[in-house]
N, C-alpha and C positions, 0 to 999 in steps of 0.2 A: 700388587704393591708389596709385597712378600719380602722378606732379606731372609735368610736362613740361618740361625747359629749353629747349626748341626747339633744338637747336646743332645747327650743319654743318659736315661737313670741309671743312679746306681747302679754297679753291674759287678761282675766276678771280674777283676780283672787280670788275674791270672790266667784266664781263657783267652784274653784276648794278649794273651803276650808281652803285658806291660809290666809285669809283676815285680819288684827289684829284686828278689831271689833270681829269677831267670835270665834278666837283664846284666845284673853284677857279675853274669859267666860272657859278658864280653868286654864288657866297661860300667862304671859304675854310673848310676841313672844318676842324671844331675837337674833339681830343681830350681825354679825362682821364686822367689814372694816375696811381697813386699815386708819393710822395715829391719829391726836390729833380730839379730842371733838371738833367738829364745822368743822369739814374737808368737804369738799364740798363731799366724800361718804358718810358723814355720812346723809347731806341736800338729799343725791340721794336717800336713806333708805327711809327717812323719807316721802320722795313723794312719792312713790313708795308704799310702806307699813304701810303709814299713821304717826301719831305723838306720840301715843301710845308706839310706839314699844320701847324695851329696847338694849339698844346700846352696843356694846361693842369694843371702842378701841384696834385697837391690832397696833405692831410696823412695822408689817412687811407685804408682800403679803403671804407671803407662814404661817403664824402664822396665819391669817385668814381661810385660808383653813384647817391649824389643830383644829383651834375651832370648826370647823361645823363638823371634822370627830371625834373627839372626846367628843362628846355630849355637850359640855360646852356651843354651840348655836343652835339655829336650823336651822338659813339659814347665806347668806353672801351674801353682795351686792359688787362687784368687779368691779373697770372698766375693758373693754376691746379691746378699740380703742377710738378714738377722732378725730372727722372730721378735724383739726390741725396737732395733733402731730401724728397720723397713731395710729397702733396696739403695745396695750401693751405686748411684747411675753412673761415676764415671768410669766403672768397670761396663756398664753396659756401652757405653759408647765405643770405646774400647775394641768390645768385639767386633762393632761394626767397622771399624778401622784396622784393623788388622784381621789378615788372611789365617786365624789360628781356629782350629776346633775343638769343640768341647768334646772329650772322651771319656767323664765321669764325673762324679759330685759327691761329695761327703758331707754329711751334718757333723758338724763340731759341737758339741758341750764346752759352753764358756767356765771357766770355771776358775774365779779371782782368787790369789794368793798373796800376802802380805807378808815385803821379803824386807830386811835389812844384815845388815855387816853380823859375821860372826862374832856371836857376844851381846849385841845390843839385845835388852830388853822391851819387852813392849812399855815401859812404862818411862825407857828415857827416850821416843819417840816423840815430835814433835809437830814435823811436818812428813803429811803423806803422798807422794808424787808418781801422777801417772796421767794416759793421756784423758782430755776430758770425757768422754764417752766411757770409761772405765769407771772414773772419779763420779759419775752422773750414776752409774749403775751400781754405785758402794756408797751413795748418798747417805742412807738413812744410819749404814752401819758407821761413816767417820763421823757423822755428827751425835752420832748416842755418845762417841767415843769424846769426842770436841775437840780434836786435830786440826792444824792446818792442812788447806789442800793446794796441793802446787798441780797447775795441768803443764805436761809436758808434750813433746810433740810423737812420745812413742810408750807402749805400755814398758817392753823391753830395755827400751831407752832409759825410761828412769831408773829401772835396777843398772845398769851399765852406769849411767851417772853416777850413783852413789857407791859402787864397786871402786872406780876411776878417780871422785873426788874426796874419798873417806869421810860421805858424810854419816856419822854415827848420832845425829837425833834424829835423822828422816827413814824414810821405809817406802819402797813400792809396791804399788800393786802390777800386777803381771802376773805368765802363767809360771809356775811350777818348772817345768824347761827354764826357765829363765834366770832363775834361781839357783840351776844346776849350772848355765851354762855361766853366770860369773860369780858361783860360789859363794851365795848368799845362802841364811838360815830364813827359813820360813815359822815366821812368829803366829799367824795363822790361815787359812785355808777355807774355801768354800764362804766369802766371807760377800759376796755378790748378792741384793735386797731382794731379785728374783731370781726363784731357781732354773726358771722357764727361759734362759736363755740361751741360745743356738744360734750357730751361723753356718749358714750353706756356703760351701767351697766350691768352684769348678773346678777341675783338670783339664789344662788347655795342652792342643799338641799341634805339632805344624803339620800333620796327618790327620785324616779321619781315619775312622772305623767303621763305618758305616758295610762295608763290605762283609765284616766279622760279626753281626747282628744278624743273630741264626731267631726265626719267629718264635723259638720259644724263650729269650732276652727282654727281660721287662725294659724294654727302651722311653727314654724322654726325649723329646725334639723342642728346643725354644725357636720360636721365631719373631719378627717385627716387622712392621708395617704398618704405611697410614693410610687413610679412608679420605677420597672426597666427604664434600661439606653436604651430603643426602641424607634426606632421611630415611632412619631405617639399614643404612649402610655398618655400619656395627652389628646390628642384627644378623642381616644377612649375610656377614663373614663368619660369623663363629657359628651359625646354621650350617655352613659346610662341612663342620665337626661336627655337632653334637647329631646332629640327623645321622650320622655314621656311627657315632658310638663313641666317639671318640672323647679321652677324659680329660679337662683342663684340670692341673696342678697350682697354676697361676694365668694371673690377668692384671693386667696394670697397665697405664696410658699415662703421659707428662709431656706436658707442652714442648714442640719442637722447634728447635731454632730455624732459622732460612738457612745456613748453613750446613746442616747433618740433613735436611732434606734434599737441598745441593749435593750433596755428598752422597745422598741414597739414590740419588737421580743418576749419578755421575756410574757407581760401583751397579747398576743397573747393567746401563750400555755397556761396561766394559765385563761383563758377564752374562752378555744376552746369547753371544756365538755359543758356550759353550753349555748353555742349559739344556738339558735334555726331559724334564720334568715339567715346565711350563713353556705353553707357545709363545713367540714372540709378540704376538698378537695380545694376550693377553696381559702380558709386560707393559706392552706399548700404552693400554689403557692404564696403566698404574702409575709407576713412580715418574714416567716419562712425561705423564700431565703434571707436574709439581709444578712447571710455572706457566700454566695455563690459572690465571686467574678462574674462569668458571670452573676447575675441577674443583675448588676449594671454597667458592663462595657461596655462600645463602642463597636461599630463595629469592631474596629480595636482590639481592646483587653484591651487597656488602661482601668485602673480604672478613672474614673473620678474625680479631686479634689474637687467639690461637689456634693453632693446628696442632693436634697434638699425635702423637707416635705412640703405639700399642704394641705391647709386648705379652706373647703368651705361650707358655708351658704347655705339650699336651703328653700324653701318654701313650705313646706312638712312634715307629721308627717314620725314617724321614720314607723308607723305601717299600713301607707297607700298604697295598692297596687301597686302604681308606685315606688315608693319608695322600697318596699320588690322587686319588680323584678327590677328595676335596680342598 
């Protein structure tokens, strides 16, 4: 019942030829990510892939992932969890929908700036605007202050609003990038209730690498899959790891629609010709019982009101021995 997202840790990517110094000696590498110019993916890009690279704004998650399938970029930097707000899932379905591969990951340091108009003081500030999840994460520090909070629909967004509509008693929060990029003064910095926050990026590409992952590359592989309704069937999968050695990074499960297991059902068959890593046989007991009522039901008979879909990190190339046999 397996889907593969292909990912790797962390890695030198200069090794593997991605690096945008070596890339800009033919064309300049060009990214997507989601929201406005100065968004904290785009500062994640930017680390990640250096200063070089050519950016590309898009509006939406799932508009990033058609730029990278439809040649318009070459890769995508995506969040896909946040030691704070947990796992972003509609990135994870995401991967399951589109044919893209994960080639890297970056930890970002979140780190909140509070920007208004050249000139304005923090004291004729009024109202503070950004999106809510920012606003949620500067809690303690706007209300010691006793500000209004406006949530908007982008962190970058709200510095661009008040750039565009000269609002001079308001101020955003956003990164530092964002600040530069519509030439705001930053009144102050580092201004986020916990310091402990991070968010994981993928590197998505319409390639893998997987061929370039020499065994001395500390490799990550995520995959997904559901389990019949048995018990003991959880158990018994992730025993196929750990009996090997094999390290989990993450583990997470969330109820799955009838649909995305249609859909896991569907991207099955139409990838069973070309696997060469699991039998057909073993497929066939997996995702191809999704509407076999008894693959999913109790003991008792009952269907189950959810089925849920498991997602896990392990520490392993996709093409490493322990890995192919369990």
């Amino acid at each position: 019942d397996v889907r593969g997202l292909s990912g790797f840790r962390r890695m030198n990517l200069r090794s593997l030829n991605i690096d945008s110094e070596s890339t800009m000696q033919t064309h300049p590498m060009r990214v997507a990510y989601q929201g406005e110019p100065g968004a904290y993916s785009e500062k994640a890009a930017r680390e990640l892939l250096g200063p070089r690279i050519l950016t590309l704004p898009c509006p939406s998650f799932e508009s990033v992932f058609k730029a990278v399938a439809s040649k318009e970029v070459d890769y995508a930097v995506v969040p896909i969890e946040n030691s704070l707000g947990g796992s972003i899932h509609t990135n994870f379905d995401l991967l399951l929908r589109y044919d893209l591969h994960i080639i890297g990951e970056h930890e970002f340091k979140v780190e909140h700036t509070l920007l208004a108009l050249p000139g304005v003081k923090k004291g004729d500030i009024k109202t503070v605007m950004s999106h809510p999840q920012a606003l949620a994460q500067c809690d303690n520090y706007l209300r010691n202050w006793g500000v209004a909070q406006e949530p908007t629909y982008d962190t970058a967004g709200s510095a661009k609003m008040i750039r565009e509509k000269n609002l001079n008693t308001c101020a955003a929060i956003a990164s530092d990038l964002a600040g530069k990029t519509y030439d705001l003064d930053v009144l102050d910095v580092n201004i986020e209730d916990d310091e402990n926050n991070f968010t994981r990026f993928l590197l998505l590409s319409r390639s893998s690498v997987s061929s370039l992952i020499t065994p001395t590359m500390t490799a990550k592989t995520s995959i997904v899959f559901v389990l019949p309704n048995n018990p003991g069937a959880l158990y018994k999968a992730l025993a196929c790891f750990s009996l090997r050695d094999i390290d989990f990074c993450k583990i997470e499960s969330r109820p799955t629609s009838v649909d995305l297991l249609q859909f896991l059902k569907f991207r099955s068959r139409q990838q069973a010709p070309s696997l060469n890593t699991l039998s057909i046989s073993k497929l066939k007991g997996g995702l191809n019982g999704v509407s076999e009522s008894s693959k999913f039901s109790s003991a008792d008979g009952e269907l189950p009101r959810f089925r849920y879909t498991f997602y896990l990190d392990f520490l392993a190339s996709e093409f490493d021995d322990r890995t192919q046999n369990a």
